[in-house]
C-alpha positions as YAML, in Angstrom:
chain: A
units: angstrom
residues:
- id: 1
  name: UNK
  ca: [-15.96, -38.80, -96.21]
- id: 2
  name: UNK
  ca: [-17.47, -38.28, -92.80]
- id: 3
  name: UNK
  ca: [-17.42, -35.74, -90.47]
- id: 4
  name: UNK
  ca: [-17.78, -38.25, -87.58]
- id: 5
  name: UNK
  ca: [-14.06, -38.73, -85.80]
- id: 6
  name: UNK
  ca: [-13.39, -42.49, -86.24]
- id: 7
  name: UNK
  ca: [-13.33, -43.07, -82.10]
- id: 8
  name: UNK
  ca: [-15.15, -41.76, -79.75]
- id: 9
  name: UNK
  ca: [-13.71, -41.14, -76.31]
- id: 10
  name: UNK
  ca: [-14.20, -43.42, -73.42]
- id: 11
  name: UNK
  ca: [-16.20, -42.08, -70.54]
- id: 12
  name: UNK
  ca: [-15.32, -42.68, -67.05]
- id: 13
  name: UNK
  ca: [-15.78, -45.73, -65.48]
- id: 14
  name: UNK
  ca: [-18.44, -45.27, -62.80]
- id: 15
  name: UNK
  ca: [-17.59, -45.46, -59.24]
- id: 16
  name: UNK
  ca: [-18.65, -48.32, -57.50]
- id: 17
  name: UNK
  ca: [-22.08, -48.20, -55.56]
- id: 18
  name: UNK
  ca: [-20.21, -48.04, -51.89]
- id: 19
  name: UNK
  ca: [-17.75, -45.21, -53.25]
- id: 20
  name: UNK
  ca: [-19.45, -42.44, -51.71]
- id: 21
  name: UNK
  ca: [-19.50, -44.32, -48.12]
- id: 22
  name: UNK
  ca: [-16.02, -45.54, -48.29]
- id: 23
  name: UNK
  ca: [-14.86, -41.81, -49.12]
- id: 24
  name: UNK
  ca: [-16.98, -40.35, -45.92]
- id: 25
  name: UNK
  ca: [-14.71, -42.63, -44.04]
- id: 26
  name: UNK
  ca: [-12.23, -41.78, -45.28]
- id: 27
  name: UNK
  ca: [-12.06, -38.30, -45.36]
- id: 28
  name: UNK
  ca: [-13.32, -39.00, -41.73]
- id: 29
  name: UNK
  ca: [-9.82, -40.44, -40.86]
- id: 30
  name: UNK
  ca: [-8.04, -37.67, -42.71]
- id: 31
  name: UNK
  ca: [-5.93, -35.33, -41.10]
- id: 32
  name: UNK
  ca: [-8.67, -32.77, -42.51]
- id: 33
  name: UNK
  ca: [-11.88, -33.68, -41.38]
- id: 34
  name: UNK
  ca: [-13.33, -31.28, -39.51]
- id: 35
  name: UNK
  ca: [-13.53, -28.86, -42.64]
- id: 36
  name: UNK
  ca: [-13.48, -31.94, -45.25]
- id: 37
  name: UNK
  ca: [-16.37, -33.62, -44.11]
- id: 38
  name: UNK
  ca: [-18.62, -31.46, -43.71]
- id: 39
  name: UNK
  ca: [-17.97, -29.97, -47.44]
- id: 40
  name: UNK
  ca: [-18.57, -33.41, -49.10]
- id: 41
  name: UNK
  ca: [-21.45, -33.77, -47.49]
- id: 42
  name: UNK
  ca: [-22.65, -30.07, -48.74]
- id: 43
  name: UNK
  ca: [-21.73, -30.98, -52.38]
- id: 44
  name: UNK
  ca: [-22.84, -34.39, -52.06]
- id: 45
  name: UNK
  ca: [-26.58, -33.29, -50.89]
- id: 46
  name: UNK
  ca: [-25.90, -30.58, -54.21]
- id: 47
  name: UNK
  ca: [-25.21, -33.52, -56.00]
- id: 48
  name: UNK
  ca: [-27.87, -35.45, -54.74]
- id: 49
  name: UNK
  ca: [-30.78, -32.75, -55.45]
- id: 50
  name: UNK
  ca: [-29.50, -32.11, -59.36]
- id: 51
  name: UNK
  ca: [-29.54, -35.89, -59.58]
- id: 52
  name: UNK
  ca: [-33.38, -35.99, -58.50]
- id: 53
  name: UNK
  ca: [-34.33, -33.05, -61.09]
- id: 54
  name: UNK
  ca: [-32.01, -34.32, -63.98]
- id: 55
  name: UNK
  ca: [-32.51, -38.07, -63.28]
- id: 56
  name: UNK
  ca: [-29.37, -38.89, -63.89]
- id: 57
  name: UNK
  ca: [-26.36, -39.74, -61.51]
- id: 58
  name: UNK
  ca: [-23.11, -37.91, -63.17]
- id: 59
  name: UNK
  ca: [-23.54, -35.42, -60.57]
- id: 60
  name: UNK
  ca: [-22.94, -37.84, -57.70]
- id: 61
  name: UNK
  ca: [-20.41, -39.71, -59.87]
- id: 62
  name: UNK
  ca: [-18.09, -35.89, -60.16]
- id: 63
  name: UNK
  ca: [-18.94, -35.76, -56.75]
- id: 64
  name: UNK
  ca: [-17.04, -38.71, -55.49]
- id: 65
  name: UNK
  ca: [-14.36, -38.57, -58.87]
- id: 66
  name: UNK
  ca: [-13.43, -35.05, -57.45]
- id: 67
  name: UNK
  ca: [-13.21, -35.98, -53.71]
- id: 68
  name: UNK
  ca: [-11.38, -39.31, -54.82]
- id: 69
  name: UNK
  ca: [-8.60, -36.80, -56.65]
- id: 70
  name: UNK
  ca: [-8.36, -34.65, -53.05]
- id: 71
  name: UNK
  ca: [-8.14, -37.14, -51.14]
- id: 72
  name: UNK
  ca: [-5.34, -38.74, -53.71]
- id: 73
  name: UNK
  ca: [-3.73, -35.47, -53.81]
- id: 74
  name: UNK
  ca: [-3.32, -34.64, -50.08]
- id: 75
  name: UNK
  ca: [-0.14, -36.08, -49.40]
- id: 76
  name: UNK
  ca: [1.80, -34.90, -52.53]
- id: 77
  name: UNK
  ca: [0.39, -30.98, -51.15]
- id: 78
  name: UNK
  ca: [1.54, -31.94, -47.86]
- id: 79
  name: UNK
  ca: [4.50, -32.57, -48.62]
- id: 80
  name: UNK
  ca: [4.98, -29.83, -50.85]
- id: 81
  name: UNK
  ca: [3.81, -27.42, -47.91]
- id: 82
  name: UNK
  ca: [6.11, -28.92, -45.59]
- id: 83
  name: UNK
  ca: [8.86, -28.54, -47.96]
- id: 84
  name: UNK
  ca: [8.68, -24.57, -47.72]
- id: 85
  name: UNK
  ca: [7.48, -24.12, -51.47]
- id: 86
  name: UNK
  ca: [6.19, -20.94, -52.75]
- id: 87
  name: UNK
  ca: [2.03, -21.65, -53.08]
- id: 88
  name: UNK
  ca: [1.45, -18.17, -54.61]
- id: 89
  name: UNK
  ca: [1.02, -19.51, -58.25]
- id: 90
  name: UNK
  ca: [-1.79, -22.46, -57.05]
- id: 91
  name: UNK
  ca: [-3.87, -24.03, -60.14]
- id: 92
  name: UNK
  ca: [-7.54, -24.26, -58.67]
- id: 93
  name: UNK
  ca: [-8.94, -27.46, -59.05]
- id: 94
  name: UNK
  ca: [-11.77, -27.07, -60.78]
- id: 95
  name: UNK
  ca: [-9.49, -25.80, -64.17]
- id: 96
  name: UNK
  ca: [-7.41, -29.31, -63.62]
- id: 97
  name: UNK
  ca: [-10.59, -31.94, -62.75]
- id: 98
  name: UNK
  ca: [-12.54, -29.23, -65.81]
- id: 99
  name: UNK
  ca: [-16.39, -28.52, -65.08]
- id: 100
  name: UNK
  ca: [-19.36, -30.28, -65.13]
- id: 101
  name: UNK
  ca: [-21.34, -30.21, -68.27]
...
């Protein structure tokens, strides 16, 4: 008997190579840009510098996967803003999306 499971899980697909730039624009059309913006761009130069000293480019890929999800998300919190709900109990989003490794 082994003790190796009998699948392994899939990874994530990796975003295409004009992800990034098609997410600047747009979060650059989104009703949130003035403080959206300029946050992707601080975690994407993060991103960018622990790809150069790790070779690797997962941390630009969980950059754009977690921007992709808030960008996704925005209108379903909208609406659920609008709609006078009670906030008070929010999830952050780093304990749904997980960490990196």
């Amino acid at each position: 008997m082994s003790a190796q499971p009998d699948h392994a899980p899939v990874p994530p697909a990796s975003p295409a190579p004009t992800a990034a730039a098609q997410l600047l624009a747009q979060l650059r059309e989104s009703s949130r840009a003035s403080t959206w913006v300029p946050a992707f761009e601080q975690d994407w130069a993060r991103a960018l510098e622990d790809s150069r000293h790790s070779y690797s480019l997962s941390p630009l890929h969980d950059v754009v996967r977690t921007w992709q999800a808030r960008l996704a998300a925005a209108p379903a919190v909208d609406a659920f803003l609008a709609g006078g709900c009670d906030d008070s109990d929010g999830v952050d989003l780093a304990d749904v999306l997980g960490t990196r490794p």
